[in-house]
C-alpha positions as CSV (number, residue, x, y, z in Angstrom):
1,X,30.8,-3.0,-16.9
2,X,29.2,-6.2,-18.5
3,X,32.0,-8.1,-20.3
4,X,30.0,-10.4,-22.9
5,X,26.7,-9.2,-25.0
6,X,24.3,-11.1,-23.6
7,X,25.7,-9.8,-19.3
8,X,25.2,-6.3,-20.9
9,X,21.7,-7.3,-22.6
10,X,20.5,-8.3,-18.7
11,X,21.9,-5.4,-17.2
12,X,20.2,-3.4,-19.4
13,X,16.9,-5.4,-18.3
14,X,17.7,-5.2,-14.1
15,X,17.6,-1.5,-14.9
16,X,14.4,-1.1,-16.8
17,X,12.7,-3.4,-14.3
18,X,14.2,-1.7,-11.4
19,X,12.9,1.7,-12.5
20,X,9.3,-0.1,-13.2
21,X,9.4,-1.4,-9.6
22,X,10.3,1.9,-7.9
23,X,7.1,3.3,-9.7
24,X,4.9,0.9,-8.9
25,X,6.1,0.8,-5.4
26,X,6.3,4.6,-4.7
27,X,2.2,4.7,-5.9
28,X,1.4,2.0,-3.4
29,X,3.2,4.3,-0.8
30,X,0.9,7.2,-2.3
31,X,-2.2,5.2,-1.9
32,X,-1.2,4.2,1.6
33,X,-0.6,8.0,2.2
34,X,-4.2,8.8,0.6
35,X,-6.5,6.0,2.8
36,X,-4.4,7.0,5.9
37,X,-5.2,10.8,5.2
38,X,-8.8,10.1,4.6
39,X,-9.1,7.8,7.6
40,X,-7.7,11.0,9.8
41,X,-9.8,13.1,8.5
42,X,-13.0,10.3,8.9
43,X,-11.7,10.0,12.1
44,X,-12.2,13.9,12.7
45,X,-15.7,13.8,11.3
46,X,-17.3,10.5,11.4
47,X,-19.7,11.0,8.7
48,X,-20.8,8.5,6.3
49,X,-19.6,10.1,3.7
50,X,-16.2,10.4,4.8
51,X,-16.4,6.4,5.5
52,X,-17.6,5.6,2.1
53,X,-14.5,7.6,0.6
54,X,-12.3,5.8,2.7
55,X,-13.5,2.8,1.9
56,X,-12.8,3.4,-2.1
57,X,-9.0,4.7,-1.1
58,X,-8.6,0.7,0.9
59,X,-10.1,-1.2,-2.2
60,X,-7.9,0.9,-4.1
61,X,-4.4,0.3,-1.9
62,X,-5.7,-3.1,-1.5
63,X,-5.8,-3.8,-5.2
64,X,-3.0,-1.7,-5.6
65,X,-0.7,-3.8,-3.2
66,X,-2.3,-7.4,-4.3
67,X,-0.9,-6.7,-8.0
68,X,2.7,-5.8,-6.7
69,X,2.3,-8.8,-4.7
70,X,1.4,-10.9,-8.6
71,X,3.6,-9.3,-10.3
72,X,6.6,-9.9,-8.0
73,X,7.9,-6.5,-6.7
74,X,6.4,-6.7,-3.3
75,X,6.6,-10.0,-1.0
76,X,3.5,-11.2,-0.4
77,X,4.1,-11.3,3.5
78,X,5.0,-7.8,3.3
79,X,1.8,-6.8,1.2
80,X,0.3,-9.0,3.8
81,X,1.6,-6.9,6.5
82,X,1.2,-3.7,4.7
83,X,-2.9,-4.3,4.2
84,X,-3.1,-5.4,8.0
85,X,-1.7,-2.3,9.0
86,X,-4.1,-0.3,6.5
87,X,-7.2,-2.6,8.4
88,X,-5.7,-1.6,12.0
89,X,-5.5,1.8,11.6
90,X,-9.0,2.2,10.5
91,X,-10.2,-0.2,13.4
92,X,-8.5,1.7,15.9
93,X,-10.1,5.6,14.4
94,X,-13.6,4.0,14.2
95,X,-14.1,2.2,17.6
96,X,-14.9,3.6,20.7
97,X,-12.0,3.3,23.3
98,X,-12.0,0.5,25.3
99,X,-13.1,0.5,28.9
100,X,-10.3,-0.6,31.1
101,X,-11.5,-3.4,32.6
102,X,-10.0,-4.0,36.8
């Protein structure tokens, strides 16, 4: 327990600020979860569509992570990483396979 008023003031803060956090972090896992099931289901289906609706769900992650990167609650090399893997895994569902070469 905070021993002066001002260490029990912060505390107070950390917490509100951690719960903010966990939000805004659990809805960019929830984006994440909503382009990766729409780039499944594209991947099912290629129909143009489909791709148009999973490009809305990656400008909306993307956005979604670049402001947890602003606002401090993600790192920016781990929203970095975390929109490179979101570009991967709809390069690797909308390519054709590669050839193996001898």
């Amino acid at each position: 327990m905070a021993n002066t008023k001002s260490a029990l003031k912060r505390s107070k803060i950390a917490e509100r600020n951690r719960l903010r956090n966990k939000a805004y972090k659990s809805a960019v896992k929830t984006l994440m979860k909503k382009y990766l099931t729409a780039v499944e289901k594209y991947a099912a289906n290629p129909d143009p569509e489909l791709k148009q609706e999973v490009l809305d769900h990656m400008s909306v992650a993307y956005s979604k992570i670049d402001k947890a990167v602003k606002r401090g609650i993600l790192h920016p090399n781990n929203g970095a990483r975390k929109k490179s893997r979101l570009a991967q895994r709809l390069k690797a569902h909308t390519q054709p396979a590669a050839a193996t070469s001898e």
